[in-house]
N, C-alpha and C positions, 0 to 999 in steps of 0.2 A: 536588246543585246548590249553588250557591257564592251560598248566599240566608239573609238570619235567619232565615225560618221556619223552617230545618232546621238543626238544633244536634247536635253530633257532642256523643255521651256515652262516656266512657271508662270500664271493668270493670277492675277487676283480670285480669291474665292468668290467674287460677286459677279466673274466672268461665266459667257453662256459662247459656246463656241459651236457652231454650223461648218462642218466638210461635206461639201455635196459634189457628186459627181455631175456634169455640165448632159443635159439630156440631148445634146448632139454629138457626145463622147462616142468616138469609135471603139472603145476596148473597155472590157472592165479595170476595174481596182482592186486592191488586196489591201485588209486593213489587220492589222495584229496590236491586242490590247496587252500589255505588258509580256510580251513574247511571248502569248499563249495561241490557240488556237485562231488560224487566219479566217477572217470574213470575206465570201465577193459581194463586190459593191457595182451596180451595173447603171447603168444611166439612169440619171433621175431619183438614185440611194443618196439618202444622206446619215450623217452620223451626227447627235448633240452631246455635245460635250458640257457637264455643267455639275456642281457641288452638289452630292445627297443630300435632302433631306433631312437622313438618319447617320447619324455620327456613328465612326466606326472605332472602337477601342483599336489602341497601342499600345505597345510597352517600349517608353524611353527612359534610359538612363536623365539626362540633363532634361531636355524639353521636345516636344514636337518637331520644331522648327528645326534647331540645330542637329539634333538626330537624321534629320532627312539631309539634310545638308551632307553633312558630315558622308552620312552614306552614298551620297552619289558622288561627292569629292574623291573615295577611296575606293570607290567601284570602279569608276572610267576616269583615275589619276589624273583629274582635273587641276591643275596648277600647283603640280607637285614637279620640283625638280630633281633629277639624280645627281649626288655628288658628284662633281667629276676628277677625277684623280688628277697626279701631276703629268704635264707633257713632257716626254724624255725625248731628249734632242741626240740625234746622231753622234756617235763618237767617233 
């Protein structure tokens, strides 16, 4: 979702990431991959996270990198200021 509470964290592409549920976990988990369909995750599930393989086409303008950027800066208005007008003082 395109909200501050959810901040996209970027790895190195040579990162391998492990989320596993604790197998004396009282409750399941819920995991949603790009806000698509949610998974249950029940004790002892885990999820790896890690680079394909198989490269996947883009189309950027500029480059890869900055295009991604760029797009999550203007999605969830990451260090963007709004102008603030003048303060009018009581007359």
């Amino acid at each position: 979702p395109h909200s501050l509470s959810f901040r996209p964290i970027v790895f190195p592409d040579r990162s391998r990431l492990r989320l596993k549920v604790p197998q004396e976990s009282r409750a399941t988990m819920w995991a949603s991959f790009d806000g698509k369909n949610r998974v249950q995750l029940r004790a002892g599930d885990s999820v790896v996270i890690q680079v394909s393989q198989w490269p996947m086409s883009t189309v950027c303008l500029v480059d890869d990198t900055n295009d991604w950027f760029k797009s999550v800066r203007e999605g969830l208005h990451f260090n963007l200021r709004k102008a603030q007008g003048r303060l009018e003082r009581d007359r």
